[in-house]
N, CA, C and O of each residue as an XYZ file, in Angstrom:
344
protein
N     -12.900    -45.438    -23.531
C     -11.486    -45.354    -23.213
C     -10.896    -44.042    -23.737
O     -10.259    -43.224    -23.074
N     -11.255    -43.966    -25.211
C     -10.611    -42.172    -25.479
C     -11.262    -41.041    -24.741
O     -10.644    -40.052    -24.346
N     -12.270    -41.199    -24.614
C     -13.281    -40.167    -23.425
C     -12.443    -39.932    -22.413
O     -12.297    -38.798    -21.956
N     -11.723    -41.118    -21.899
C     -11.447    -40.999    -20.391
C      -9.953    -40.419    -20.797
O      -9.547    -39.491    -20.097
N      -9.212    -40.823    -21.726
C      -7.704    -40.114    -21.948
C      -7.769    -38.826    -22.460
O      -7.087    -37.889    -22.045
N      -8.480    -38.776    -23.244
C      -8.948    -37.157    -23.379
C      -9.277    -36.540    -22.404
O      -8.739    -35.433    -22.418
N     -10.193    -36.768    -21.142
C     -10.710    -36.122    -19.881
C      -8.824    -35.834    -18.979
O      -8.287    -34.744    -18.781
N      -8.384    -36.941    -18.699
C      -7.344    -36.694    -18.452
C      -5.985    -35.981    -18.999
O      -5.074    -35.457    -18.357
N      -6.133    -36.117    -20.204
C      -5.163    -34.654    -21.070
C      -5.254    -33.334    -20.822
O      -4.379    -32.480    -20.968
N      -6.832    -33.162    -20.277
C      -7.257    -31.717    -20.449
C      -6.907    -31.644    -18.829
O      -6.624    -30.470    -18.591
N      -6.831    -32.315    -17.820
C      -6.818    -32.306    -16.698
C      -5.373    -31.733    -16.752
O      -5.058    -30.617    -16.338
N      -4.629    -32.544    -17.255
C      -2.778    -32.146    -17.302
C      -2.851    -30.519    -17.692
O      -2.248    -29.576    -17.182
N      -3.864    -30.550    -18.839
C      -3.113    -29.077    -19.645
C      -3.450    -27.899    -18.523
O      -2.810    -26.862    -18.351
N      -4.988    -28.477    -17.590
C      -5.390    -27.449    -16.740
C      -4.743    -27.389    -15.467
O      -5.138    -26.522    -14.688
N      -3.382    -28.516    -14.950
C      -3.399    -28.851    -13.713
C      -1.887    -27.600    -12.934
O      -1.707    -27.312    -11.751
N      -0.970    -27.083    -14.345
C      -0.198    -26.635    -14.055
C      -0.444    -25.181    -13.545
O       0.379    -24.661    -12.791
N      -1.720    -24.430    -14.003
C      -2.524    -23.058    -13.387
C      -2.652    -23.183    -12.053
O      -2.263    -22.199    -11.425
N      -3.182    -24.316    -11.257
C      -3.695    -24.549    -10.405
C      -2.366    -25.238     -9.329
O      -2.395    -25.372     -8.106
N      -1.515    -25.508    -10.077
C      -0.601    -26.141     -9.159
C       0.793    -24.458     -8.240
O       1.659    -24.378     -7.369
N       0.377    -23.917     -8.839
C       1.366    -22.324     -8.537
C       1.090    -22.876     -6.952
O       0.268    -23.600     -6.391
N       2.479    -21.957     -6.524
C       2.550    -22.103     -5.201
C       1.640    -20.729     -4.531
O       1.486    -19.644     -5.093
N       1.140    -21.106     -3.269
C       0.158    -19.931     -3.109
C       1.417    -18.630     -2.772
O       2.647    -18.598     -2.797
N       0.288    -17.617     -2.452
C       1.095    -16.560     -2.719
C       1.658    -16.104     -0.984
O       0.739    -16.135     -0.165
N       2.804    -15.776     -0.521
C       3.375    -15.959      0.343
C       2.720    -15.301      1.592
O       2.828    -14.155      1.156
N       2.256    -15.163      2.538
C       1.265    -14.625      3.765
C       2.478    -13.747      4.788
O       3.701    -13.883      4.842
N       1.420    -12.695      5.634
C       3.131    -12.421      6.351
C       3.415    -13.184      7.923
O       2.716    -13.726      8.779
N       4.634    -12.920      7.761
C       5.026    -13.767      9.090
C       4.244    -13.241     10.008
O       4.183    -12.035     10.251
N       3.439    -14.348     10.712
C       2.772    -13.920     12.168
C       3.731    -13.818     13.536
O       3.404    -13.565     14.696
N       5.177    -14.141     12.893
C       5.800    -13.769     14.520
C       6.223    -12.625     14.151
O       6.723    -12.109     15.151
N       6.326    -11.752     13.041
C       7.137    -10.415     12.782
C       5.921     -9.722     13.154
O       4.802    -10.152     12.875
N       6.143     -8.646     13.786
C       5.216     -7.383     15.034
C       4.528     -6.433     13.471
O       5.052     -6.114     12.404
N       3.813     -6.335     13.772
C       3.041     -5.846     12.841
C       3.638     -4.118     12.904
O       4.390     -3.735     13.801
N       3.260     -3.437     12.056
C       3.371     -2.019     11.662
C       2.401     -1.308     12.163
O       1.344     -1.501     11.563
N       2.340     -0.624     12.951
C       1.173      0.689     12.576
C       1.063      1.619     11.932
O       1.268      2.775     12.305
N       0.855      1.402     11.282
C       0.497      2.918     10.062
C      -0.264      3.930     10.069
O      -1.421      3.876      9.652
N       0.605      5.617     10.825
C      -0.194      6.529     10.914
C      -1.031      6.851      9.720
O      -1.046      5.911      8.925
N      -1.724      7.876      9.350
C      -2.583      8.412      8.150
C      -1.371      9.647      8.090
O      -0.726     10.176      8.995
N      -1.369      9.831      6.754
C      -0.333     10.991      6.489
C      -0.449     12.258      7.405
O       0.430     12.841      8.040
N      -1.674     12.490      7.300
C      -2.107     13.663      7.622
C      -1.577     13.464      9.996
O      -1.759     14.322     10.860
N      -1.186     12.547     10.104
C      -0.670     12.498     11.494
C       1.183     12.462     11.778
O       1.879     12.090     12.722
N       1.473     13.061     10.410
C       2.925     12.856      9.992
C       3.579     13.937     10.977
O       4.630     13.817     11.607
N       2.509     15.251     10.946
C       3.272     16.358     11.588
C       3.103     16.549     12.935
O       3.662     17.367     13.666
N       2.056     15.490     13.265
C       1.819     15.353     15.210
C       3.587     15.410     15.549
O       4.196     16.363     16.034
N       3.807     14.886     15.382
C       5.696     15.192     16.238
C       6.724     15.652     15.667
O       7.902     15.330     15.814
N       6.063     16.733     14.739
C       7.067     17.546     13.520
C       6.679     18.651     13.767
O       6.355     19.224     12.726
N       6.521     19.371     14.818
C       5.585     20.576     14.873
C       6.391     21.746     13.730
O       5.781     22.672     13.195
N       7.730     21.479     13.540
C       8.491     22.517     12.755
C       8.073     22.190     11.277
O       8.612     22.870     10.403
N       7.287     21.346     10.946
C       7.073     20.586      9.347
C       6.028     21.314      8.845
O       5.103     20.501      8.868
N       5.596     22.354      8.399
C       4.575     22.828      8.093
C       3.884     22.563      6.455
O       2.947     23.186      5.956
N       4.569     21.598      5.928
C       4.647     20.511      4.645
C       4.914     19.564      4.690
O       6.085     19.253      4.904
N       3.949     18.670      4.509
C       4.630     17.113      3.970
C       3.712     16.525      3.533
O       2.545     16.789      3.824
N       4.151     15.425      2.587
C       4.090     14.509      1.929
C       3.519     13.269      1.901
O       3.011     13.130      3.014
N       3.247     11.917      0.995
C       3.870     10.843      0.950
C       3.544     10.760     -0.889
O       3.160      9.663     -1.295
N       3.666     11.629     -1.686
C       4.130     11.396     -3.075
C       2.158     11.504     -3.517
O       1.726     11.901     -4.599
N       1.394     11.080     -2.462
C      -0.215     10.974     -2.526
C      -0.906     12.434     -2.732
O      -1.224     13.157     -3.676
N      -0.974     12.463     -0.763
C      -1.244     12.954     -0.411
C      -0.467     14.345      0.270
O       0.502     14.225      1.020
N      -1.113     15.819     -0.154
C       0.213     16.941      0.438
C      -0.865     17.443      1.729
O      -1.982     17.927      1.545
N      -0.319     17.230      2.852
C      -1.097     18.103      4.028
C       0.028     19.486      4.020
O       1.067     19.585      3.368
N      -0.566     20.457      4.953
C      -0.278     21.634      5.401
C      -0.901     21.963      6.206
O      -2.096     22.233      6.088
N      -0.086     22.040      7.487
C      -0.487     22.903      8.711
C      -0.720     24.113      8.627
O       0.300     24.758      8.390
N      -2.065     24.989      8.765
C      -2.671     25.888      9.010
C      -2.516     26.818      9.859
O      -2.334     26.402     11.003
N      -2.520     28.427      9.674
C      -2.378     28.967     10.587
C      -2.745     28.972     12.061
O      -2.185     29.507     13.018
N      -3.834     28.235     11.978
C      -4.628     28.213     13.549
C      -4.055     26.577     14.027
O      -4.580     26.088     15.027
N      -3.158     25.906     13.407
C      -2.635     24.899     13.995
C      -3.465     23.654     13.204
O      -2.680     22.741     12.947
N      -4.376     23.470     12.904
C      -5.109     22.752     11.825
C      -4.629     21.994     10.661
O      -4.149     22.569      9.685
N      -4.778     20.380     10.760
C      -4.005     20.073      9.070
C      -4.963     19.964      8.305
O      -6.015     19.389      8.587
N      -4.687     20.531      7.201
C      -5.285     20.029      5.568
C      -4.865     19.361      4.766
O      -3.755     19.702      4.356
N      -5.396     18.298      4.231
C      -4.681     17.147      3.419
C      -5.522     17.276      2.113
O      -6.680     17.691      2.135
N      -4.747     16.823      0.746
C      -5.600     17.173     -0.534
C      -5.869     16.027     -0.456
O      -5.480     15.456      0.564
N      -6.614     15.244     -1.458
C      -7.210     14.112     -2.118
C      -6.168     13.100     -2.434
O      -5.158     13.798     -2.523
N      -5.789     11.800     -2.670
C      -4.956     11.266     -3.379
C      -5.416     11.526     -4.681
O      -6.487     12.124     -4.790
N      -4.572     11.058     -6.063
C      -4.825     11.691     -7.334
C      -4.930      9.690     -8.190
O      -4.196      8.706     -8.104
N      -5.633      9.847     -8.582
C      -5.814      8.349     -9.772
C      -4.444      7.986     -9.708
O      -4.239      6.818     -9.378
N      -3.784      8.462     -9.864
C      -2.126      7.769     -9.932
C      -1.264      8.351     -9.530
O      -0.881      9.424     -9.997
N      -0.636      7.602     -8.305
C       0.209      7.873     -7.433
C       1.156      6.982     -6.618
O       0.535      5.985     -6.250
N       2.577      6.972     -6.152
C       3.227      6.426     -5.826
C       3.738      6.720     -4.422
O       4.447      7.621     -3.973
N       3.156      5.685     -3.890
C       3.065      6.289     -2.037
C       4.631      5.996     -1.433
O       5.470      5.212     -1.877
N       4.694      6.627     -0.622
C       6.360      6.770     -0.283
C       6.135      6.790      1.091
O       4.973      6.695      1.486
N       7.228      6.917      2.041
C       7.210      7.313      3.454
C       7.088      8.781      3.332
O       7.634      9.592      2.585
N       5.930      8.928      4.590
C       5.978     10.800      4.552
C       7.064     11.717      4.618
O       8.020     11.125      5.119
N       7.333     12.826      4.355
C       8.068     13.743      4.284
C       8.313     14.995      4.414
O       7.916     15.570      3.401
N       8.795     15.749      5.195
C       8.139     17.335      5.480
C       9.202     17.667      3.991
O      10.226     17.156      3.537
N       8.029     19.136      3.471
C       8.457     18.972      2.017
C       8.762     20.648      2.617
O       9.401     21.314      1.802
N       8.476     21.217      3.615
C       8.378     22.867      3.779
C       8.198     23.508      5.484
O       7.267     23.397      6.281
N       9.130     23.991      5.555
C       9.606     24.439      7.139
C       9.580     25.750      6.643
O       9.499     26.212      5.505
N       9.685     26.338      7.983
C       9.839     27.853      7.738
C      11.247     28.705      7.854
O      11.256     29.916      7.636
């Protein structure tokens, strides 16, 4: 009998971890996003010859060409941004 109230105590102490509500999913009727890659920020910015998203810095190249750096270990991604026009 204490076996079994003890089994069930520990059940209580473990049951409130497990009882969390799951974690919220996204709405399947809201239209999903497409998310260009930064580096496709300046396809319809042809005047943007800088931008952004706080990550990653591309720059359009003289021959029309983008270059994008690396993201860095720590970084805070933002919406892109032309950071440099001429």
């Amino acid at each position: 009998m204490k076996a079994r109230a003890l089994a069930a105590f520990l059940c209580l102490l473990a049951c409130p971890a497990s009882a969390q509500a799951p974690a919220p999913t996204a709405d399947p009727a809201a239209p999903e996003k497409a998310e260009k890659p930064v580096s496709a920020f300046g396809d319809d910015k042809p005047d943007c010859l800088q931008w952004t998203d706080g990550c990653v810095i591309c720059k359009r190249q003289t021959d029309g060409a983008v270059a994008c750096s690396t993201a860095g270990a720590s970084c805070v991604q933002t919406e892109p941004a032309c950071a440099g026009k001429p």
